[in-house]
C-alpha positions in Angstrom: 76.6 -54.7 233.0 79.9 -55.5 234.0 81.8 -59.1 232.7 84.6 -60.5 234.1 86.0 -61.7 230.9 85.9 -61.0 227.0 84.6 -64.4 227.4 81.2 -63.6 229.1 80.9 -60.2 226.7 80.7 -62.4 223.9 78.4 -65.0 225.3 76.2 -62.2 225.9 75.0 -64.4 229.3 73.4 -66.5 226.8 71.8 -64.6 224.7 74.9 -64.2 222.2 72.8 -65.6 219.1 70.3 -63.2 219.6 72.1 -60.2 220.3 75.1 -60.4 217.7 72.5 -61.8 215.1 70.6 -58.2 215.8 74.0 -56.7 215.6 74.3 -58.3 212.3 71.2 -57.8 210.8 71.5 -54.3 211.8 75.1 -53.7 209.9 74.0 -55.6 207.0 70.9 -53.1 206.4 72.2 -50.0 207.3 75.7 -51.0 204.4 73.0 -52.0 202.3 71.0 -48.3 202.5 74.7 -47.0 202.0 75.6 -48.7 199.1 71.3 -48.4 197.6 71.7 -44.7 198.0 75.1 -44.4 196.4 73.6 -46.0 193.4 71.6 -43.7 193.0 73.5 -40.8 193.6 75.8 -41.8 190.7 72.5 -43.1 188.8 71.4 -38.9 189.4 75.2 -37.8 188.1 75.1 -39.4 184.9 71.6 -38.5 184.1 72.5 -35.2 184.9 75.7 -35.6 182.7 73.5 -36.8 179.7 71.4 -33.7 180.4 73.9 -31.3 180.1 75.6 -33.2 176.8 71.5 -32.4 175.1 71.5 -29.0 176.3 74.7 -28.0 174.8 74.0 -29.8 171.3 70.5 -28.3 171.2 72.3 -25.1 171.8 75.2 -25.5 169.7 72.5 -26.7 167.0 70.4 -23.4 167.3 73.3 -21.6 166.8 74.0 -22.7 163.5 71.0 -22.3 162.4 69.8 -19.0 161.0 67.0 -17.3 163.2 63.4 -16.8 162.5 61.7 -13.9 161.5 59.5 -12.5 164.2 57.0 -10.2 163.8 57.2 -6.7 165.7 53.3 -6.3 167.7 52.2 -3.6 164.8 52.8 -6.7 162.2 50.1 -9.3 161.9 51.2 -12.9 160.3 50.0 -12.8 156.7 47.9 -15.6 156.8 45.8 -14.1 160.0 42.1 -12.6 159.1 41.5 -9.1 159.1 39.7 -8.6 162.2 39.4 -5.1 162.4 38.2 -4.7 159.8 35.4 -6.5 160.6 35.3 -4.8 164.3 36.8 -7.4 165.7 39.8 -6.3 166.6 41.6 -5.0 169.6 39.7 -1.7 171.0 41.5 1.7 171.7 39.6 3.3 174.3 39.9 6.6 174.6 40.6 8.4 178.2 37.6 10.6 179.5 39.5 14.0 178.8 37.9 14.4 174.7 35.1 16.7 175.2 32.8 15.6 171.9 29.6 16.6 171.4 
């Protein structure tokens, strides 16, 4: 379309309400996604923020404190039950090259 004035751009051949309203509308939602989404994004950085801070006292906490024992694999914990013993406990199997009667 071609107008002869700024005049006739505006009035949109009538239809000015209609078409800057949409206009409007428009600007008003796609600011408002902007601004909803940078919310959030500085929402996300200070949880993440308060994530880190946790992490390093839980970490700076088990360093001060003294470590458990652990148990090597050929140690059982002394309140366990015997199980082999009873023949319930892991099974060596032996590989096919024993020749026994």
């Amino acid at each position: 379309m071609h107008w002869s004035s700024w005049q006739a751009f505006v009035e949109m051949g009538g239809y000015a309400l209609y078409v800057w309203g949409s206009f409007g509308v428009t600007l008003v939602l796609i600011l408002g996604e902007v601004w909803q989404a940078r919310q959030s994004w500085v929402e996300e950085l200070g949880n993440l923020r308060d994530a880190i801070q946790i992490d390093e006292s839980l970490q700076a906490q088990r360093a001060s404190t003294r470590p458990l024992a652990t148990l090597t694999p050929s140690q059982t914990h002394p309140l366990s039950p015997d199980l082999s013993a009873q023949g319930l406990g892991p099974r060596v199997e032996s590989s096919g090259s024993d020749s026994t009667p």
